[in-house]
C-alpha positions as CSV (number, residue, x, y, z in Angstrom):
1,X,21.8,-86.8,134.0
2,X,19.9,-86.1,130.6
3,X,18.1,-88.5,129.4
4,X,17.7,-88.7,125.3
5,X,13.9,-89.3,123.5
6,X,13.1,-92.7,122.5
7,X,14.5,-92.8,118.4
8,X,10.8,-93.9,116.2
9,X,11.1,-97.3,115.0
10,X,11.6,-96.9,111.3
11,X,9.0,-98.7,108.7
12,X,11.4,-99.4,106.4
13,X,13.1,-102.2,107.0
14,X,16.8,-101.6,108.6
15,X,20.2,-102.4,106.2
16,X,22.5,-104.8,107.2
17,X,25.9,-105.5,106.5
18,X,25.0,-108.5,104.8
19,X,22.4,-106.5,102.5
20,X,24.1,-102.9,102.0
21,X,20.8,-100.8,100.8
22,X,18.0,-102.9,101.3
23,X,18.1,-105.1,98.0
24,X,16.7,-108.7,99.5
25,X,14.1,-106.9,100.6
26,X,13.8,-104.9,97.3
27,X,13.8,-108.6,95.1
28,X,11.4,-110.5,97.4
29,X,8.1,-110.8,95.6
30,X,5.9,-109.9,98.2
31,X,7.2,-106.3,99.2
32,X,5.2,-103.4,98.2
33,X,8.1,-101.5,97.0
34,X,8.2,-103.4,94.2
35,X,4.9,-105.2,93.0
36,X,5.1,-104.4,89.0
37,X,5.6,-107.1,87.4
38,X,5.4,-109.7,90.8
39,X,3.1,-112.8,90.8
40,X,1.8,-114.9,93.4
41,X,3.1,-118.5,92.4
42,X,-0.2,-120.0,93.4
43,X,-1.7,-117.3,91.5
44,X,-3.9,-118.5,88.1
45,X,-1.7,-119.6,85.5
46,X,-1.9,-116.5,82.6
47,X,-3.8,-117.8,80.0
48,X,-2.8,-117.0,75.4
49,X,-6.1,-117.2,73.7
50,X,-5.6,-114.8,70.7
51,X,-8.7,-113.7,68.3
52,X,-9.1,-115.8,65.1
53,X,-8.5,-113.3,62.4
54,X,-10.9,-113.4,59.7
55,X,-8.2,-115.3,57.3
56,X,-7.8,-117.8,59.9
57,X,-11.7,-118.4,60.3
58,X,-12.2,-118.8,56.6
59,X,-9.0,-121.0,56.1
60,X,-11.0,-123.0,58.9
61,X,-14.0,-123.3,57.0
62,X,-11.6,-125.1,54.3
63,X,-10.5,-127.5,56.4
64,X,-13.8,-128.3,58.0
65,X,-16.1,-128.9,54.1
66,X,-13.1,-130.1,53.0
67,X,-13.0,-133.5,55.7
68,X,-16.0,-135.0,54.2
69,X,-15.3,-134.8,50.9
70,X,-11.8,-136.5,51.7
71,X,-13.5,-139.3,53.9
72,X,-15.9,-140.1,51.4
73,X,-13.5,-140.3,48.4
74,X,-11.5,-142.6,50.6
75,X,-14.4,-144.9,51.4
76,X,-15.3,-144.8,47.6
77,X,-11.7,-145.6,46.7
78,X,-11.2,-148.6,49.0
79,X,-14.5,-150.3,47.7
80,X,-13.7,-149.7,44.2
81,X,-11.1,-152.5,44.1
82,X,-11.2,-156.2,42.9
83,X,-10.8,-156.8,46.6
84,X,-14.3,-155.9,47.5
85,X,-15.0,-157.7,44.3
86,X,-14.0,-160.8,45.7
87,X,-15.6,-160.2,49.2
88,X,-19.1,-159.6,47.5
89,X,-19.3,-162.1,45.1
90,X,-18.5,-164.7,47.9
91,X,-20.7,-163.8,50.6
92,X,-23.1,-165.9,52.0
93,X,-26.9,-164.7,50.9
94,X,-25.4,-162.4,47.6
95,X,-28.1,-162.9,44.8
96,X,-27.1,-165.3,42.1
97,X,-27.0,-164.2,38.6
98,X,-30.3,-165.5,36.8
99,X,-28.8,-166.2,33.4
100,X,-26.3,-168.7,35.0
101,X,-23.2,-166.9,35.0
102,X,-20.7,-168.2,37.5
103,X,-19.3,-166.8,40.2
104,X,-16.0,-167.2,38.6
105,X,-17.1,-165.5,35.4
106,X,-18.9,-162.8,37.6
107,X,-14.9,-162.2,39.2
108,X,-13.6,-162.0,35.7
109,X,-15.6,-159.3,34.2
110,X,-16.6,-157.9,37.5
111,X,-12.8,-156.9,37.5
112,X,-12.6,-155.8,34.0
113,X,-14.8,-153.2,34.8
114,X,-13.9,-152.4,37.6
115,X,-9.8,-151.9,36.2
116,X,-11.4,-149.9,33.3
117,X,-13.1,-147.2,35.2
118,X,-9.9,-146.9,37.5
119,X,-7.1,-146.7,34.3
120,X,-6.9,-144.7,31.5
121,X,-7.9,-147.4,29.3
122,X,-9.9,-146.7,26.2
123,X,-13.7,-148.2,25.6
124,X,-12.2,-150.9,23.4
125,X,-11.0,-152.3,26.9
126,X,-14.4,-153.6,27.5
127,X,-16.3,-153.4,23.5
128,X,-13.9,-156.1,23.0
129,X,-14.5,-158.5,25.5
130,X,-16.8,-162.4,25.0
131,X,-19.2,-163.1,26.9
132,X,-20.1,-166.7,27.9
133,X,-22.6,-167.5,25.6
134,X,-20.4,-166.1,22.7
135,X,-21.6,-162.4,21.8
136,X,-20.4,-159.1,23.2
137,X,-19.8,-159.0,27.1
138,X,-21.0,-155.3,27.2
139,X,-23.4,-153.5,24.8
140,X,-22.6,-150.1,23.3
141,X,-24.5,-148.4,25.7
142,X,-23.0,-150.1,28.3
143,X,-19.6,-149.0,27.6
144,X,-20.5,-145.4,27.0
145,X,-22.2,-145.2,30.4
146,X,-18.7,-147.0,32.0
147,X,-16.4,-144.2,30.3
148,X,-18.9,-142.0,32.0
149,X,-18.0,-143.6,35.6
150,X,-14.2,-143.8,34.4
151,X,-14.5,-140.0,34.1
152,X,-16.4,-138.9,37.2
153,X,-14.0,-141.1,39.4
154,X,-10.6,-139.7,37.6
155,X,-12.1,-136.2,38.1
156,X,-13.1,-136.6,41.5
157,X,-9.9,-138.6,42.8
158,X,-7.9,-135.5,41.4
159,X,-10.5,-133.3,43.5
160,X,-9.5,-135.2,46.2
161,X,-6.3,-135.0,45.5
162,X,-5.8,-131.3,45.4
163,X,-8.1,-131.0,48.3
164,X,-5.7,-133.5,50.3
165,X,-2.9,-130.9,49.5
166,X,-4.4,-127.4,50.0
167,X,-5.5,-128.9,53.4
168,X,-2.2,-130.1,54.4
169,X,-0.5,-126.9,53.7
170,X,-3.6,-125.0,55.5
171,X,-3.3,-127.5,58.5
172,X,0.6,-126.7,58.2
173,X,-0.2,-123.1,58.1
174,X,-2.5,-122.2,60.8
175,X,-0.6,-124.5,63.3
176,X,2.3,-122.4,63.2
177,X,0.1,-119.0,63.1
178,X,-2.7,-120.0,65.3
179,X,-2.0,-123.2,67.4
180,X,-5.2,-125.2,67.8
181,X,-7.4,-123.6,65.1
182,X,-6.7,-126.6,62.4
183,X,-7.3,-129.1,65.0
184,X,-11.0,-127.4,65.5
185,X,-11.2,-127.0,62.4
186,X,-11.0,-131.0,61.4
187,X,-12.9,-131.5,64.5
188,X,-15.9,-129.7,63.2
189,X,-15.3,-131.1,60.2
190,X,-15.8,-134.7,61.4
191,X,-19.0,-133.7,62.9
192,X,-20.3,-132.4,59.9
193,X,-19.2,-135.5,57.9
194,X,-21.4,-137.7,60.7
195,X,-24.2,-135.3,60.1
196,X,-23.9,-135.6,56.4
197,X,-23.7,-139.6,56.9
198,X,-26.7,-139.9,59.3
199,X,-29.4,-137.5,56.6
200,X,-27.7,-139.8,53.9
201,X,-28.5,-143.2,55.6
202,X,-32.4,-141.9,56.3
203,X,-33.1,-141.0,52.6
204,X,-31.6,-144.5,51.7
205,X,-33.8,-146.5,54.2
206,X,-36.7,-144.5,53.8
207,X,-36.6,-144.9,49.5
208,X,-33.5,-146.9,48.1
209,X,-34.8,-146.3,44.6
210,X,-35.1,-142.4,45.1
211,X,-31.9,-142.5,46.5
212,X,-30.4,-144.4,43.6
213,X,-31.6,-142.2,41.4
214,X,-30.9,-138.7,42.7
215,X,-27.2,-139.9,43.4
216,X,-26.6,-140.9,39.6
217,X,-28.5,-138.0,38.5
218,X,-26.2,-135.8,39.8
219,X,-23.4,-137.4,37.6
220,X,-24.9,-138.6,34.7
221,X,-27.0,-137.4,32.5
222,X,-30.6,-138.9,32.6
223,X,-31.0,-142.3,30.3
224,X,-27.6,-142.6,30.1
225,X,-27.5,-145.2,33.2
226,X,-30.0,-147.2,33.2
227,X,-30.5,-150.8,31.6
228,X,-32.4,-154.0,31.2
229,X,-32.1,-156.5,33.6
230,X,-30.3,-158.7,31.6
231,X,-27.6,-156.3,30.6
232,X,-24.2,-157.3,31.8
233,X,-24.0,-154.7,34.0
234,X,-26.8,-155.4,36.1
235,X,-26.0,-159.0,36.1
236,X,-22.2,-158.2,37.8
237,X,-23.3,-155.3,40.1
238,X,-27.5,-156.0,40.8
239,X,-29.1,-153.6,43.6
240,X,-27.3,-155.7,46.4
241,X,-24.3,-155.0,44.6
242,X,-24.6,-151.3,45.2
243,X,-26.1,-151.2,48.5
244,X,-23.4,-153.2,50.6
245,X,-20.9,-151.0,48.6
246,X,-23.0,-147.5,50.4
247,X,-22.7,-149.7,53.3
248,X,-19.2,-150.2,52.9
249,X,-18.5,-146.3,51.9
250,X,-20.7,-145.2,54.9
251,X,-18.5,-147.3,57.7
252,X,-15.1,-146.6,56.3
253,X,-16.1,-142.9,56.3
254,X,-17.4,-142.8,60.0
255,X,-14.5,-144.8,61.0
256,X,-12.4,-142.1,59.2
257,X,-14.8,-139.5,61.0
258,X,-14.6,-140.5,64.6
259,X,-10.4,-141.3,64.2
260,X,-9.9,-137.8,63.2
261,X,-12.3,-136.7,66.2
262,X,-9.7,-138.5,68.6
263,X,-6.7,-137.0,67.1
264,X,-7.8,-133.5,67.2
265,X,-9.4,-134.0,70.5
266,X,-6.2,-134.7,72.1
267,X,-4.5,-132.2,70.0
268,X,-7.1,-129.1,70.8
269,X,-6.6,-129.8,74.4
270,X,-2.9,-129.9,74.2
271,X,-3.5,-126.5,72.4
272,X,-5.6,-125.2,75.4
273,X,-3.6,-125.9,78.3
274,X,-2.6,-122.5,79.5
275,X,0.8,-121.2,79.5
276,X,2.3,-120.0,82.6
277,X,4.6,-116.7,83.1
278,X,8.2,-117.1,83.3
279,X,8.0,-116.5,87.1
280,X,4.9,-118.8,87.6
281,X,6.1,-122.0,89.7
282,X,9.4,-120.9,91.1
283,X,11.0,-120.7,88.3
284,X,13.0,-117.8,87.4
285,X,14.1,-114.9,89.9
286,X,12.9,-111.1,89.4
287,X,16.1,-108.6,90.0
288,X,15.7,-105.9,92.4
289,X,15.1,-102.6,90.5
290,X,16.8,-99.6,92.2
């Protein structure tokens, strides 16, 4: 009686009939015939951070000077209106005019002058107007100085303006070239408007005056803006006048700052939530290569 030698157990795992060739064994993730391309689904999630190219860096430096200069043109824009006009004149503790002009008469040619340097009307506008004790409301001078401010605000809305489009189109641009870079972008920005804001507020405090004067010297040219005390235009916008308006300026603009920090916050980390492969999480099913 022979007796036949014991067959070695393969290491390759046998076919059946219901697998001809091996090929669940060939399409399951975890064999080592096959490991290109094959991901643990517990694995780390693959990650898409792309360079910044050096376009996209400087078209974020846009975007990030250009946020203050859009906050603060907003703020100067929402005070400029009879509606802070209104607010001012009627607040308790807002000095009263020492030549005994109303409050009513304060509203009336407060908002004259405050129409004229936001339209394109000419310096008869205001050389025209009474005052209450029967000469002419605003001197010479006075209107040359408000044509002045009529000019500097028209230029620097349609700054604004311009800026307002070349950053939408650069926030429209980058988001669809480089997800997340406009959001940092504004983010930094609104930092640096707060920075800007808080130096701003300590040379006011520490020297109103000084501050007063290096602000309108950067506009105007020097003489040309200041008066006598009992010019009209001192009488209708006195040093209170024009501090509660920086006040007012400075809050709408860190209110714009710290909105525009949310929003991008939210949006940055949407950007930087990883993206996982196509495999990642069950989904999807790798064929078997033969």
């Amino acid at each position: 009686m022979s007796t036949s030698a014991p067959v070695p157990a393969s290491s390759e795992p046998a076919a059946s009939a219901e697998d001809p060739g091996g090929c669940l064994a060939a399409s399951n993730p975890g064999s080592a015939g096959d490991s290109r391309g094959a991901r643990d689904p517990g694995a780390e999630p693959v990650r898409s951070l792309p360079r910044r190219t050096v376009v996209q860096r400087l078209l974020q430096a846009v975007l990030a000077l250009s946020l203050p200069v859009l906050l603060l043109g907003l703020g100067a824009r929402l005070v400029a209106t009879p509606v802070f006009l209104q607010l001012e004149y009627h607040r308790p503790g807002f000095p009263a005019d020492h030549w005994g002009m109303s409050t009513e008469e304060r509203m009336t040619f407060g908002s004259y002058g405050m129409d004229y340097i936001m339209n394109l009307a000419p310096p008869e506008y205001l050389g025209g107007l009474v005052s209450p004790e029967g000469g002419l409301a605003f001197t010479p001078a006075e209107v040359s100085h408000m044509s002045d401010v009529q000019h500097v605000m028209h230029w620097g809305l349609m700054s604004a303006l311009v800026l307002l489009v070349v950053s939408v189109l650069v926030g429209w641009w980058l988001h669809r070239r480089a997800p997340g870079a406009a959001s940092a972008a504004w983010f930094a920005g609104a930092w640096l408007t707060v920075a800007l804001l808080v130096v701003a507020c300590v040379a006011a405090v520490l020297g109103w005056q000084n501050f007063f004067a290096a602000f309108h010297s950067l506009f105007f040219s020097s003489g040309t803006w200041t008066f006598s005390i009992s010019d009209t235009l001192i009488r209708l916008y006195p040093t209170q006048f024009w501090i509660d308006a920086a006040i007012a300026v400075a809050l709408i603009t860190l209110v714009g700052a710290f909105a525009v920090m949310l929003v991008t916050t939210r949006r940055r980390r949407r950007a930087a939530t990883p993206r996982t492969a196509p495999w990642a999480g069950g989904r999807g099913r790798l064929r078997s290569r033969t």
